[in-house]
C-alpha positions in Angstrom: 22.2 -1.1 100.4 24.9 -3.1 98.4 28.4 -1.6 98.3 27.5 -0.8 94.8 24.8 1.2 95.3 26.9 3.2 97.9 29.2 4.0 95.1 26.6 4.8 92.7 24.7 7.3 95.2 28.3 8.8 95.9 29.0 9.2 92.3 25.7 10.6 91.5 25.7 13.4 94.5 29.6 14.0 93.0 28.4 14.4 89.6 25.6 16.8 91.2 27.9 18.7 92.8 30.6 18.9 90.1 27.6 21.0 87.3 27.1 23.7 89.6 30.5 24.4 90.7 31.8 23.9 86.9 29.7 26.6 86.2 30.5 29.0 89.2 34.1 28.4 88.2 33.7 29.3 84.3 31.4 32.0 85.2 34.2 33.4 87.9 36.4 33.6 84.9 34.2 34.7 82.5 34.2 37.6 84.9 37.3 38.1 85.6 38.0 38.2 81.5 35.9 41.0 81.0 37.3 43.2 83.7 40.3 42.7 82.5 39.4 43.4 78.3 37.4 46.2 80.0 39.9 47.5 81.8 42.2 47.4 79.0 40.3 49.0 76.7 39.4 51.9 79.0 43.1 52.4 78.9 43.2 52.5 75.5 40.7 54.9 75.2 42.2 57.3 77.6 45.8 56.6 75.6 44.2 57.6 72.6 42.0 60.9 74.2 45.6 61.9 75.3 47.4 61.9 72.2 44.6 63.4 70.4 44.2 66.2 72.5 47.9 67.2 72.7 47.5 67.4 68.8 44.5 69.3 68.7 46.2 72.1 71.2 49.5 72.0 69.2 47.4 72.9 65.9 45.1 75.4 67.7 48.2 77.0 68.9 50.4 76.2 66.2 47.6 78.6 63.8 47.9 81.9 65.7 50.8 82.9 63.9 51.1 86.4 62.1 49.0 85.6 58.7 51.9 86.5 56.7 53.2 83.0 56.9 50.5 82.2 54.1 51.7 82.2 50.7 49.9 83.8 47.9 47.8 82.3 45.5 48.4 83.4 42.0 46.8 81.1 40.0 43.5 79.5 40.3 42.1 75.5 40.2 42.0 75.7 36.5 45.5 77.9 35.5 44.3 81.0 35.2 46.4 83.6 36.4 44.7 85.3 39.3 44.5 89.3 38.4 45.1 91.2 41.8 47.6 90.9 44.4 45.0 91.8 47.1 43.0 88.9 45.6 46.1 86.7 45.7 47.0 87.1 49.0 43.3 86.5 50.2 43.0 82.9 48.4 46.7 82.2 49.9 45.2 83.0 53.2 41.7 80.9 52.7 44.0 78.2 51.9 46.1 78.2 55.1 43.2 78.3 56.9 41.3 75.4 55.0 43.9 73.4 55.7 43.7 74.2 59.4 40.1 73.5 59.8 40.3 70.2 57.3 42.6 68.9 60.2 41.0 70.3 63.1 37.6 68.5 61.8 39.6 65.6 61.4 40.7 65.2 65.1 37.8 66.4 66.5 35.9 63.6 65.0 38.1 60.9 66.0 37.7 63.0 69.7 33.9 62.5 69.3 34.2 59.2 68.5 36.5 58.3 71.6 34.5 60.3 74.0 31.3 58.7 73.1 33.0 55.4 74.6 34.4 56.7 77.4 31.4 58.2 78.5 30.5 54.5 78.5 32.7 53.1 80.4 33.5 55.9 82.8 30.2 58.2 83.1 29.6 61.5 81.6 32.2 63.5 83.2 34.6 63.6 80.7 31.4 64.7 78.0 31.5 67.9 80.2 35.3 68.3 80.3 35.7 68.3 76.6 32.7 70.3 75.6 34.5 73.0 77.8 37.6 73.0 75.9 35.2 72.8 72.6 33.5 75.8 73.5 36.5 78.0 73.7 38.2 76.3 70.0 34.7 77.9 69.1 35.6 81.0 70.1 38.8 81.4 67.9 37.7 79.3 64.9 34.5 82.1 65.1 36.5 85.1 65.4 38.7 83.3 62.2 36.0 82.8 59.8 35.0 86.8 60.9 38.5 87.7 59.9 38.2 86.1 56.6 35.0 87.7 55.7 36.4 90.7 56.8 39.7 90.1 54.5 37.5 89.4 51.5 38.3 91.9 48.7 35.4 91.3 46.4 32.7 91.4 49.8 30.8 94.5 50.0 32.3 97.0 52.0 29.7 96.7 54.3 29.6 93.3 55.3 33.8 93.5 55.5 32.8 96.2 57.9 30.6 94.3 60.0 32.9 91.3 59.5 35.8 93.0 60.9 33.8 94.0 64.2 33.4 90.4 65.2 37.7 90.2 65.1 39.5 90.1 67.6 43.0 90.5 66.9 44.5 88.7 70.8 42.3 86.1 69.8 43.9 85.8 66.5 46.9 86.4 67.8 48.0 86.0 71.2 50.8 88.2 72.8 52.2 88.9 75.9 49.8 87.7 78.7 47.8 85.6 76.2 44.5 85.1 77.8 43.2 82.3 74.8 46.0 80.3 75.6 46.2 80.5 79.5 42.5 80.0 79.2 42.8 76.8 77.2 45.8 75.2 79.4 43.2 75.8 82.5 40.5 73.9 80.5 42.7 71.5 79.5 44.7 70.4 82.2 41.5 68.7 84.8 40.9 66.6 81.0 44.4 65.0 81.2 44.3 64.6 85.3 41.4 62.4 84.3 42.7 60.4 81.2 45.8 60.4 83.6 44.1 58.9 86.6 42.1 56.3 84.2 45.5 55.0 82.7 46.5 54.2 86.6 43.4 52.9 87.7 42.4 55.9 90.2 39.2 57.1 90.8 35.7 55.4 90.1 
């Protein structure tokens, strides 16, 4: 073979080798940019599962206060002056309450939201952690919507009865020794270990 032909060969088999290894290098990085997006935006997700929870237990705690923080309602949607004090004091209570709930909903849905991508990045262990905590909000937003059946003045006496036989008032409540709250803490504190341990990279 001719000198030039040498150098063609060699330049062929380089050329060869070059496709391959071109695409073994942009693959590696492909790669190595989606770990890295991925692993950012599990962080985000536990950053955000963090806050959120922290909110939701500062309004779940935040509503056990006495009821007689709730101020009355004396007029209704349309002006009208509403006739009874017992009835006044009722709506001014549904109203503290409705507001609770409109922002519990709202958090809870961004939660849902969050936790359905977490559970695909990381598994279904923080599905189980949550629905925990959600089980025992269930308990106290239950025992609230008893309570306000219970409080209604223009509910048949019986069902206010029955109502008030579903309340529990260290639910509502608390006090010394709170059991709803120490309960929720335990519940509460493996979730942020987790998020925690996500945000530094530990555990699969």
């Amino acid at each position: 073979m001719t000198p030039i032909e040498w150098t063609e060969i060699a330049r062929n088999v380089s050329l060869a080798c070059a496709a391959p290894f071109g695409a073994y290098v942009a693959w590696s990085g492909l790669k190595s940019w989606r770990i890295e997006e991925g692993s950012k935006k599990s962080n985000e997700i536990a950053e955000a599962l963090l806050v959120l929870l922290v909110q939701k237990k500062d309004l779940i705690f935040d509503i056990r206060y006495p009821a007689w923080v709730s101020e009355p309602v004396k007029v209704d949607s349309e002006g009208n002056r509403i006739a009874t004090k017992e009835m006044q004091d009722f709506l001014g209570l549904v109203r503290r309450y409705d507001s609770f709930f409109d922002r519990l909903n709202a958090i809870r849905s961004d939660v849902y939201g969050k936790r359905l991508l977490a559970a695909a990045y990381w598994g279904e262990t923080i599905t189980k952690l949550l629905e925990d905590i959600h089980a025992h909000e269930t308990r106290l937003t239950s025992c609230i919507q008893a309570y306000l059946r219970s409080e209604n003045p223009e509910a048949h006496e019986g069902r206010r009865a029955a109502a008030q036989r579903r309340v529990s008032d260290e639910l509502l409540w608390g006090g010394e020794g709170d059991d709803f709250e120490q309960t929720y803490e335990r519940l509460l504190l493996p979730v942020e270990t987790y998020l925690r341990d996500k945000l530094l990279g530990v555990g699969p």
